[in-house]
C-alpha positions, 0 to 999 in steps of 0.5 A, spaced: 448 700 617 451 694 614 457 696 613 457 698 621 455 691 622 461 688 619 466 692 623 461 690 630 463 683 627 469 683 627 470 688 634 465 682 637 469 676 634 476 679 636 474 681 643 470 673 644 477 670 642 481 675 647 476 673 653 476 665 651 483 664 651 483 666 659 478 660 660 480 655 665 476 648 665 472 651 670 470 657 666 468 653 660 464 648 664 461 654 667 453 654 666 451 660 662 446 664 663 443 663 656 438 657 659 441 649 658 447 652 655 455 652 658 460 658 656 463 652 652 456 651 648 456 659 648 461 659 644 461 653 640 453 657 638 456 663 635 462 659 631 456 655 628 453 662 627 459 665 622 459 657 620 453 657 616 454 664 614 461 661 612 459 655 608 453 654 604 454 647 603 453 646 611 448 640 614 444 642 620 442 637 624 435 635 624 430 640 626 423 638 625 421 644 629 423 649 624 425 653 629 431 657 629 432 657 637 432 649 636 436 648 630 441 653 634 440 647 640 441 641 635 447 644 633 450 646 640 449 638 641 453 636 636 459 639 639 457 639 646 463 634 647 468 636 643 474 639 648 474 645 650 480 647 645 477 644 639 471 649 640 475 656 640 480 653 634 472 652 631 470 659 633 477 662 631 477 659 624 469 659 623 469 667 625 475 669 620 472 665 615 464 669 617 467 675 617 470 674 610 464 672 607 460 678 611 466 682 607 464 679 600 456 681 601 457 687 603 459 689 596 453 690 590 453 684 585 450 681 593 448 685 598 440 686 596 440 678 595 435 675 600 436 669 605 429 666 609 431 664 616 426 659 617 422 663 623 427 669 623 423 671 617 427 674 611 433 678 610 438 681 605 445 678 605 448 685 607 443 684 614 446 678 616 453 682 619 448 686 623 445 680 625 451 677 627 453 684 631 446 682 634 447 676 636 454 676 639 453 683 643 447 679 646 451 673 648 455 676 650 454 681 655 447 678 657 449 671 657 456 670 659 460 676 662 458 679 669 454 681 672 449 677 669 453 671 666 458 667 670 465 670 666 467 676 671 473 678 665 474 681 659 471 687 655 466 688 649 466 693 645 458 695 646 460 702 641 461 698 635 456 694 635 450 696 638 447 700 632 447 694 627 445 691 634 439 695 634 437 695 626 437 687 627 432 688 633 427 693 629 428 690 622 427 684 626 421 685 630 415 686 623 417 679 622 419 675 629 412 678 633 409 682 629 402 679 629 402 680 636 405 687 637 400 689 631 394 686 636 396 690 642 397 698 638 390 700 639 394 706 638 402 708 635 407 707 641 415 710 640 420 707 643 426 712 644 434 709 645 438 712 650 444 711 653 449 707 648 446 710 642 440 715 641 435 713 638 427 713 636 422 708 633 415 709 632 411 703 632 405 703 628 400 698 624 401 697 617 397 693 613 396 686 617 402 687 621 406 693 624 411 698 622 417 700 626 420 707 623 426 711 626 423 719 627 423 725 630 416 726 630 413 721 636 406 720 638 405 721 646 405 714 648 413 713 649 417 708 652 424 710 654 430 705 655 437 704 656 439 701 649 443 697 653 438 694 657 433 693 650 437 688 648 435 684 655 428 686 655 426 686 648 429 679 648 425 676 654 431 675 658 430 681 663 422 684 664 422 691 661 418 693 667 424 695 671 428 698 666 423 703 662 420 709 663 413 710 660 409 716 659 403 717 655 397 711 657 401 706 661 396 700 659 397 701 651 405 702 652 405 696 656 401 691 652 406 692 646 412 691 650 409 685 652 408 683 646 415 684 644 420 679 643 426 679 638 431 673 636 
């Protein structure tokens, strides 16, 4: 789905600039509702992301935690002062920049080379545009557009991104949480998508870890949610009790779902 990805990228990043260039200074001094951060740090994180894809050269900032959540704080403070219409030039030149090069590593010389990601854990460079589809979607309609962020115009094009949005999170899952999912799947859980896309995965252990296959053919421990809202539950940012219908045995289903969370 990496070439869907790269076209989610890119509908994101178009419909970021459209909605940024309305900003007031009220609006970029608006807090977000991703925690600590302003709509201007928002923003100022995404161009950083298309900045490290861009730029290999790129110094981060210290981050002795090895965390990727706090190498994106570190980064957001060092442009936390910048004005407001330096950070939307920096995210018009980094996004156009990121998006060439996502273009360039979808091609085969490229695309099966991999990338570790500190706790991330690690990906082949095709991945990282379904990554930026991730990351943007979530942002943007979790953390800075209404009704759960404090911008109360623009648009988000939801159907070219949330697929790669999707893979991102289950390719992720293995790696980020695993371990704890893994200890919570006494028995196999599936996980069905509605809504925006129609999906089904199949959470199962493998090996010392967990497998997440897209099948058909599910057990009777079953999870249903808007694919919408497993953006904001499966990233912590909302409780996944108010927005799944479980069926199956309830307490199993709801052990691996609490384990989840995906970056």
């Amino acid at each position: 789905m990496s070439d869907a990805g790269l076209a989610g990228a890119r509908a994101l990043a178009e419909n970021t600039v459209k909605i940024a260039e309305q900003f007031g200074t009220a609006e970029w001094e608006a807090d977000s509702a991703c925690h600590g951060w302003r709509v201007h740090d928002l923003v100022g994180h995404m161009a950083f992301f298309f900045n490290f894809i861009a730029d290999p050269d790129l110094v981060f900032p210290p981050n002795p935690s090895g965390m990727s959540e706090r190498l994106n704080d570190a980064a957001v403070r060092e442009r936390a002062d910048l004005p407001h219409e330096q950070i939307l030039d920096y995210y018009r030149e980094q996004s156009a920049a990121g998006l060439a090069t996502l273009t360039a590593l979808q091609g085969e010389e490229l695309r099966n080379n991999t990338l570790e990601m500190l706790d991330l854990g690690t990906y082949r460079l095709h991945q990282l545009s379904d990554a930026v589809s991730f990351d943007h979607l979530v942002h943007l309609t979790s953390d800075l557009l209404a009704p759960f962020g404090p911008i109360s115009h623009g648009d988000v094009d939801v159907a070219a991104a949330i697929d790669p949005a999707i893979d991102w999170m289950v390719s992720g899952l293995p790696q980020m949480c695993g371990e704890a999912v893994a200890a919570a799947l006494t028995s196999p859980v599936a996980l069905r998508l509605t809504g925006a896309t129609e999906r089904t995965f199949v959470l199962a252990r493998g090996g010392e870890g967990v497998t997440v296959t897209e099948t058909g053919d599910v057990p009777e421990n079953i999870a249903t949610t808007q694919a919408t809202d497993f953006l904001r539950w499966g990233t912590t940012r909302s409780a996944w009790r108010s927005a799944v219908d479980v069926s199956g045995d309830r307490k199993t289903v709801a052990a691996v779902l609490d384990a989840i969370n995906i970056v």
